[in-house]
N, C-alpha and C positions, 0 to 999 in steps of 0.2 A: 382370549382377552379382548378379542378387536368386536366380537360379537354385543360382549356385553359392554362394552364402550358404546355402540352401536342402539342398543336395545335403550341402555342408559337415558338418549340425547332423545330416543321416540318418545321415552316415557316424562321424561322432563318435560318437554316439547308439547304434549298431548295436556300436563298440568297447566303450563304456562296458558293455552288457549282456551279451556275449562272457565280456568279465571277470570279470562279477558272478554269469554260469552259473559259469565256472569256481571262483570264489572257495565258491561255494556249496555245488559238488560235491566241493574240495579240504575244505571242512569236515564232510560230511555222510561222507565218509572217514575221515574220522579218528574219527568215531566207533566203527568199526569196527577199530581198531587195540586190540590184546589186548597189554597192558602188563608182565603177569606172568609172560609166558612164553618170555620172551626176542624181539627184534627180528628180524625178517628183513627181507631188501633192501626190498621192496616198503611194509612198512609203515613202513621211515626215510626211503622218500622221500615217505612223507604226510605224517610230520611233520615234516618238513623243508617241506614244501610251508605248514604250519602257523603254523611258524615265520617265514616271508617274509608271508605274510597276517598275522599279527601285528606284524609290520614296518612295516606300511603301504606296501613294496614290490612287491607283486604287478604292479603297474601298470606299474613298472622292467624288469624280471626276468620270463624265461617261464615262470612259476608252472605251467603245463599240461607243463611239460618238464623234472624233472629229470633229472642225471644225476650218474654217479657217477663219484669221482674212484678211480681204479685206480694210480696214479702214486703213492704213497703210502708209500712199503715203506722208506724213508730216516728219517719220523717217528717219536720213541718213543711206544711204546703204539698204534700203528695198527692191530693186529688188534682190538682192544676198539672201536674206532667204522667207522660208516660214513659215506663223505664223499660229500655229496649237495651237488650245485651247482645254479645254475641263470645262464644264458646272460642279456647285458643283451640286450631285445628290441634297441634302438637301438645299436650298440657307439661309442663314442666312442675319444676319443686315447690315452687311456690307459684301456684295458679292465679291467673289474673283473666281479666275477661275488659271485652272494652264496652262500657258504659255510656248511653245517649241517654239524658232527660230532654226530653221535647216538651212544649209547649203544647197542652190541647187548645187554645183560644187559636194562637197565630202561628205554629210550627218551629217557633223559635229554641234555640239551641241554649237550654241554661248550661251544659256539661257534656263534655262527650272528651272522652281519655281512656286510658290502661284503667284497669281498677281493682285492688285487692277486695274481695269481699269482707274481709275480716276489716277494714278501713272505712267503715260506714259513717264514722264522722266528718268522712273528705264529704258524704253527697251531704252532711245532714248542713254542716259550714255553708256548700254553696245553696242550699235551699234559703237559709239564710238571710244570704245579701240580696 
């Protein structure tokens, strides 16, 4: 039992600083994101990545993996953002994913939350206002 108490606290241990690289290097990114001159894919899924570290989700969410949602083209205003998602590491029964529309003009943050997929008139509302 003391072994795998033991094995336990490495293996934990060894996730916790995984994380904490990544967390690190998602932030040492975004410094390098140029705000002025409009967004492209690459630099909204930093801040999008930014965005969930500021969430206190990173640990939820594969923070090392976004992706982009293509599926889009029914929402108003969809050419004006990019939708950056990210995958729950664990999925549960009702699957949810956390949701960044960025801004391509200025990197601005219209949404970024939990997200059911099946909830598509939360993003269609905030396209909206």
């Amino acid at each position: 039992m003391k072994k795998f108490i033991v094995l336990m606290v490495f293996l934990v241990a060894g996730c916790a600083t995984s994380l904490t690289d990544d967390i690190k290097l998602a932030l040492d990114n975004y410094k390098t994101v140029v705000f002025n001159d409009g967004i492209e894919l690459e630099e909204s899924k930093i801040i999008a990545q930014k965005q969930l570290i500021k969430r206190n989700l990173a640990d939820i969410y594969g923070l090392s993996n976004p992706h982009v949602d293509n599926d889009v083209s029914d929402l108003p205003n969809h050419e004006d953002y990019w939708f950056i998602y990210f995958e729950e590491n664990k999925p549960s029964s009702i699957p949810f994913i956390f949701m960044v529309l960025v801004d391509k003009k200025k990197g601005k943050i219209k949404f970024a939350d939990d997200y059911n997929e099946g909830n598509k008139w939360i993003l269609e509302a905030t396209l909206l206002r």
